[in-house]
C-alpha positions in Angstrom: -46.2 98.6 -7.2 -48.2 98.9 -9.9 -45.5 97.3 -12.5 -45.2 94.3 -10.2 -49.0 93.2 -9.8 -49.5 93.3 -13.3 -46.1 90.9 -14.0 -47.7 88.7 -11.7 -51.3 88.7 -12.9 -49.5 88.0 -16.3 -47.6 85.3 -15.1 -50.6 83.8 -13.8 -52.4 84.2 -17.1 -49.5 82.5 -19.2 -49.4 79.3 -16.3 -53.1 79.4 -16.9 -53.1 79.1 -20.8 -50.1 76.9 -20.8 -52.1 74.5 -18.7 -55.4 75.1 -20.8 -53.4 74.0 -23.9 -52.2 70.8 -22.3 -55.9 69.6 -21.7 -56.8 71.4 -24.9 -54.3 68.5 -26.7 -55.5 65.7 -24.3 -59.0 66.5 -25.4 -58.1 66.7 -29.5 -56.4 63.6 -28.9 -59.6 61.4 -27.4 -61.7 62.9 -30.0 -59.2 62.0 -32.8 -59.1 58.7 -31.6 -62.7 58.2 -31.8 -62.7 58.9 -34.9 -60.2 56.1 -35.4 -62.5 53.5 -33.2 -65.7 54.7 -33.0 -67.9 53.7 -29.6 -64.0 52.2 -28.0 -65.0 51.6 -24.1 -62.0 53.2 -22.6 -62.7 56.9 -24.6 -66.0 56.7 -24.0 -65.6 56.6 -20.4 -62.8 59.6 -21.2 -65.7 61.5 -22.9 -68.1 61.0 -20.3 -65.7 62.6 -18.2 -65.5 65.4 -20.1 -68.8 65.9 -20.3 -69.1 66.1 -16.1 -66.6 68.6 -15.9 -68.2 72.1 -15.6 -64.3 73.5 -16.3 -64.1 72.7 -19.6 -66.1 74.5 -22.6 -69.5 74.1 -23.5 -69.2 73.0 -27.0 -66.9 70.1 -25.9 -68.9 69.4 -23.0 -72.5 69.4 -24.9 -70.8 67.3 -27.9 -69.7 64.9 -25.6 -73.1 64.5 -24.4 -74.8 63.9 -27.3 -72.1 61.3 -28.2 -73.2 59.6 -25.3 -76.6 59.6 -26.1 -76.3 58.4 -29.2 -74.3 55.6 -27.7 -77.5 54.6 -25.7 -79.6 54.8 -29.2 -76.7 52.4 -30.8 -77.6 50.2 -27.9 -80.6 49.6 -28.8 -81.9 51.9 -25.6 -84.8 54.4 -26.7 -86.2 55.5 -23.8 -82.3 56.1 -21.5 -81.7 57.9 -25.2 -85.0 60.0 -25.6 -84.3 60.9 -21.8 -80.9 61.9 -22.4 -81.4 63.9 -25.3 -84.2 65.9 -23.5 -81.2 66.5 -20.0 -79.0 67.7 -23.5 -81.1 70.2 -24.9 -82.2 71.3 -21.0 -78.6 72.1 -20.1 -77.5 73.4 -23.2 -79.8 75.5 -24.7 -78.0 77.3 -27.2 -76.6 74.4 -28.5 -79.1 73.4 -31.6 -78.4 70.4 -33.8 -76.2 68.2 -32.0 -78.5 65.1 -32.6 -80.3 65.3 -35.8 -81.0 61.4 -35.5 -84.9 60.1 -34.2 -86.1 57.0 -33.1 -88.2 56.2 -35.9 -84.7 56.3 -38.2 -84.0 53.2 -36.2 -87.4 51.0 -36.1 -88.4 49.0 -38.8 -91.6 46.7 -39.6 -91.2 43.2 -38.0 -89.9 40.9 -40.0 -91.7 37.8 -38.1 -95.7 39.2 -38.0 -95.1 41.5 -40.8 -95.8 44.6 -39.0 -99.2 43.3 -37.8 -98.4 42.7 -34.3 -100.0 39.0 -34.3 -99.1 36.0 -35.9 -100.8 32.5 -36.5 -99.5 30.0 -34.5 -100.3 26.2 -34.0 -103.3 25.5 -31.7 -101.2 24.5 -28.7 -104.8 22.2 -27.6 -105.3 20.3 -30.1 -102.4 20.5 -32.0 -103.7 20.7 -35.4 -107.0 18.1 -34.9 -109.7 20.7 -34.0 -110.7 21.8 -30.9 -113.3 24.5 -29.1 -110.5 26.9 -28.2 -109.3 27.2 -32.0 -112.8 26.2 -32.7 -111.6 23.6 -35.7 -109.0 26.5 -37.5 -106.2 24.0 -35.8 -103.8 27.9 -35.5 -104.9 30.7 -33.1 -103.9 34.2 -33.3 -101.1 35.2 -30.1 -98.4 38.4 -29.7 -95.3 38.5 -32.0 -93.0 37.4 -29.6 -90.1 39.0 -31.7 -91.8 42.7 -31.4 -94.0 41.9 -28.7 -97.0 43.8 -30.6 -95.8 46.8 -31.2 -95.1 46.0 -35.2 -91.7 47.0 -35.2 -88.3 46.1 -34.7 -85.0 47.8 -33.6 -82.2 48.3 -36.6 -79.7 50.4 -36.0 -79.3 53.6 -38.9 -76.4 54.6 -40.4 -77.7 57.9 -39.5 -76.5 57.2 -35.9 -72.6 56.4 -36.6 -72.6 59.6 -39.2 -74.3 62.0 -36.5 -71.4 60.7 -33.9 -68.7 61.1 -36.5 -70.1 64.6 -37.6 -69.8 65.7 -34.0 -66.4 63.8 -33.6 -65.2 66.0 -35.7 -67.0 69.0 -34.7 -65.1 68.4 -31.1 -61.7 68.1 -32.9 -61.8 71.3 -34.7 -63.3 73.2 -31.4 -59.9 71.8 -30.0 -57.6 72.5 -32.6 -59.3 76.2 -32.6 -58.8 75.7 -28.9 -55.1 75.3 -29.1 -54.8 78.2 -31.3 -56.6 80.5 -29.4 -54.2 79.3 -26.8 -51.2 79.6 -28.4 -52.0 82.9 -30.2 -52.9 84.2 -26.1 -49.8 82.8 -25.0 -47.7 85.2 -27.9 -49.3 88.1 -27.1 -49.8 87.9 -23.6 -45.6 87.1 -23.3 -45.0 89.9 -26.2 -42.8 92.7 -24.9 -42.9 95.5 -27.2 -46.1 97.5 -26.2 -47.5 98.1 -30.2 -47.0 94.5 -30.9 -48.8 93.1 -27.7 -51.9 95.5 -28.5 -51.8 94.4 -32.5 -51.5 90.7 -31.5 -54.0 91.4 -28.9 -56.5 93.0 -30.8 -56.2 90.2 -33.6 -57.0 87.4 -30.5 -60.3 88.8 -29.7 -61.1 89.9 -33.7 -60.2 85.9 -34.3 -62.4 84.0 -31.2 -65.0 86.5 -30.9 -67.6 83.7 -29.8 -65.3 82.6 -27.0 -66.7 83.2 -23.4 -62.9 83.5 -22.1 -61.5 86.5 -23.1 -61.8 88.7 -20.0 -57.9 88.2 -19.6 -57.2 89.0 -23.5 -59.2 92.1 -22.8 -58.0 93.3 -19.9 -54.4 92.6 -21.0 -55.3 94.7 -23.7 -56.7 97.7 -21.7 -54.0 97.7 -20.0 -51.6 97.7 -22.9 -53.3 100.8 -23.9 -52.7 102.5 -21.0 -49.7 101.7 -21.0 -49.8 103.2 -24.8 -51.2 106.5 -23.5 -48.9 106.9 -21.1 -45.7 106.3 -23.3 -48.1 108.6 -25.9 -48.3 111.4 -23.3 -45.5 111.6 -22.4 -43.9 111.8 -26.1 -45.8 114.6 -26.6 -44.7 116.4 -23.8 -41.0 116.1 -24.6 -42.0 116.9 -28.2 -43.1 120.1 -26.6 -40.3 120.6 -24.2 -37.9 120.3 -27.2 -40.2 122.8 -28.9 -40.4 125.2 -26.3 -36.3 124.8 -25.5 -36.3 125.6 -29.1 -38.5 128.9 -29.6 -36.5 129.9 -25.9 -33.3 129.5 -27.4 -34.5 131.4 -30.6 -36.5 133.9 -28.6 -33.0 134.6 -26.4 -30.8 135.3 -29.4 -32.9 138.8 -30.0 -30.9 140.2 -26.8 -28.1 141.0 -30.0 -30.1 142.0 -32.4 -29.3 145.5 -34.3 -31.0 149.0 -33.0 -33.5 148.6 -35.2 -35.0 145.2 -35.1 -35.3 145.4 -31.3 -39.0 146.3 -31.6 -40.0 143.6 -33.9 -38.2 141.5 -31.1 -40.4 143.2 -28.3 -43.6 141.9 -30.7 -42.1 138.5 -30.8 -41.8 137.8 -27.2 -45.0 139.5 -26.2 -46.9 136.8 -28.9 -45.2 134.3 -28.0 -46.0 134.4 -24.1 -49.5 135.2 -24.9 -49.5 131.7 -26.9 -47.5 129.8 -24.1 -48.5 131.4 -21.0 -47.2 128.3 -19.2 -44.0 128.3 -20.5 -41.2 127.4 -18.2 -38.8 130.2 -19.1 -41.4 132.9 -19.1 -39.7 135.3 -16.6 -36.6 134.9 -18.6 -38.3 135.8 -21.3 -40.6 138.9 -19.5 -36.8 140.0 -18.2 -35.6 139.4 -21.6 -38.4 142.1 -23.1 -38.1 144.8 -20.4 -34.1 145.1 -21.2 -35.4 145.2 -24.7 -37.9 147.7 -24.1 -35.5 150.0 -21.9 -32.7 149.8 -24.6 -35.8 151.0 -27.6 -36.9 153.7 -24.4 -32.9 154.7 -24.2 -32.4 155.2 -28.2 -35.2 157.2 -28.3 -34.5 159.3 -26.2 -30.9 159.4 -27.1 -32.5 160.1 -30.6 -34.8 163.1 -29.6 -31.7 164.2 -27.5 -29.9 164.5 -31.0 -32.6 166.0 -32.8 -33.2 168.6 -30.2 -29.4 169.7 -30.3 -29.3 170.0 -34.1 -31.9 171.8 -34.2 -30.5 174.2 -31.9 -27.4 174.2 -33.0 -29.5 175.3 -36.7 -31.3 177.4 -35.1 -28.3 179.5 -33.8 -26.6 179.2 -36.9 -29.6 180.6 -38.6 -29.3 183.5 -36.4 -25.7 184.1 -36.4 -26.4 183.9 -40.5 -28.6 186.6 -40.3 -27.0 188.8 -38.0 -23.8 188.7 -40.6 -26.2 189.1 -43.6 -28.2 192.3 -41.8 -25.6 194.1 -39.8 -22.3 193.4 -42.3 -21.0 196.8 -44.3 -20.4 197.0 -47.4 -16.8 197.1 -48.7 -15.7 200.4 -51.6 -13.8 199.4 -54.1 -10.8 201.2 -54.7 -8.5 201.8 -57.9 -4.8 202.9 -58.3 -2.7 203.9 -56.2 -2.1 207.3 -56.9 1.2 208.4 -58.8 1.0 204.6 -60.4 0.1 206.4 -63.7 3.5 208.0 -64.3 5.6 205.1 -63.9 7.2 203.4 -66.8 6.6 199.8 -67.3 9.3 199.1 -68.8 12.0 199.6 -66.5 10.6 197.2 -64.7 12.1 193.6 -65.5 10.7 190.2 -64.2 13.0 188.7 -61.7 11.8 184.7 -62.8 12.2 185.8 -66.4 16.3 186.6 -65.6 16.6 183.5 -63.4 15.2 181.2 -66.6 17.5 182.6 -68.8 20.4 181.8 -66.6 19.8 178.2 -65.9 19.5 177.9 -69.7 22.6 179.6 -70.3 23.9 177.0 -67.5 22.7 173.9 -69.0 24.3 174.3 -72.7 27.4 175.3 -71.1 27.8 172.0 -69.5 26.9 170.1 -72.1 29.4 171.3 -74.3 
């Protein structure tokens, strides 16, 4: 269940970007073609727009605003511009520097009093013969109708079209960063392998940290990594299974080991469930040490057995040894027979001795 509300909060997300970027090209495009024709009736209504709707981003929207402003200062209207520039920096405080243009940039002395407020003027009484009201100086001294006394005129700066272009061009690179940011979400939001989302993730937010936006990015990405810790967790635990099938398997082969290595065996298991007292196959393994330990019980016994019957067995020879050496006689030596002095040797002959001659006496005959 899980699996399927995050598919669809994704989905959701990448509808949600895909849309962003299609206003996120809109908007680059009026500001591109401002740029083109500056103060063009039909983008400024566009940009005024813009600047209503609380949806889109605050640097577009405050740009767009001060655009507008300085629109009313190009017109030749100070106080709707020193009114909107004062709603500017009152809705957008952190926004510092959009309009770096004053009023005074735009005012110059007047060209018809001089900058004095007054001029001279034909006395409209007399009309130049002398009167009481000009009292004989034929002018009189009236308002500058051309500043109406207030010394200066209106001229539009140049400051005014290069603050609108400078923030013309602010607004286009916002977008263009805009449609990255987009596109770059879109990626790694629609990525599949786990590792890349998080890396392409990760770069997102380290690229647009400024953006207010990236609650989505960043929860994708939390869940990305949980999705990482699981897969991680559960490596490690068949890492381990394989390890612990592996020291089983290595642990079970000491059931054939010789007589004499079955102790070092016995040692082997014992540390091995005192390391891993969790392990799966550890009443295998405790059955696995008490034949072991019965078999080592059963040769030594079978060994002390042995011992004990040879050393019986020498003890009773030992005794049967001294028995014959203490209670043996001793044997008398004897000589001649008696009457063996008188014989005559030599009438005896050796019966081999007559036998060797005759087969010699044989052997030439035949071979002659």
């Amino acid at each position: 269940m899980m699996k399927r509300n995050t598919k669809v909060w994704v989905w959701i997300l990448l509808s949600t970007c895909q849309i962003m970027w299609v206003f996120a090209g809109s908007q680059e495009e009026l500001f591109t073609t401002l740029q083109k024709t500056p103060w063009e009736a039909k983008s400024m209504q566009a940009l005024q727009t813009l600047m209503r709707n609380e949806r889109e981003p605050v640097a577009l929207r405050s740009r767009a605003m001060a655009i507008c402003s300085l629109a009313l200062l190009r017109q030749g209207n100070t106080n709707q511009f020193v009114k909107a520039s004062q709603f500017l920096e009152s809705t957008f405080p952190e926004e510092k520097g959009l309009i770096t243009v004053s009023i005074a940039e735009n005012f110059e002395n007047c060209s018809a009093c001089s900058g004095k407020g007054r001029r001279e003027v034909p006395c409209p009484a007399c009309k130049g013969k002398a009167c009481l009201r000009c009292k004989g100086a034929q002018v009189i001294q009236t308002v500058c109708t051309l500043c109406m006394g207030t010394k200066q005129q209106f001229k539009l700066s140049p400051a005014v079209q290069e603050n609108a272009l400078r923030l013309l061009k602010e607004g286009v690179d916002i977008c263009q960063k805009n449609l990255r940011f987009e596109k770059e979400s879109v990626v790694a939001l629609a990525e599949k392998d786990n590792a890349k989302k998080i890396a392409l993730l990760e770069a997102v937010l380290s690229s647009f940290p400024e953006r207010t936006d990236l609650a989505p990015v960043q929860k994708s990405l939390e869940e990305a990594k949980k999705i990482r810790e699981v897969e991680l967790a559960r490596k490690k635990e068949r890492e381990r299974r394989e390890k612990e099938e592996r020291e089983v398997e290595r642990l079970r082969g000491l059931r054939e080991v010789p007589a004499a290595e079955r102790e070092a065996a016995i040692n082997a298991i014992e540390t091995y469930l005192l390391k891993n007292p969790k392990c799966s196959a550890q009443n295998e393994l405790e059955e696995l040490k008490a034949e072991l330990t019965a078999k080592v019980a059963l040769r030594n016994r079978l060994i002390s057995s042995a011992l004990w019957l040879v050393g019986l067995c020498g003890g009773f020879a030992f005794i049967v040894f001294l028995k014959v050496m203490i209670f043996s006689k001793k044997i008398e030596r004897s000589g001649p027979l008696p009457g063996m002095a008188r014989i005559d040797k030599n009438k005896f002959t050796d019966p081999l001795a007559e036998e060797r001659e005759k087969n010699q006496t044989r052997s030439k005959q035949e071979g002659n």
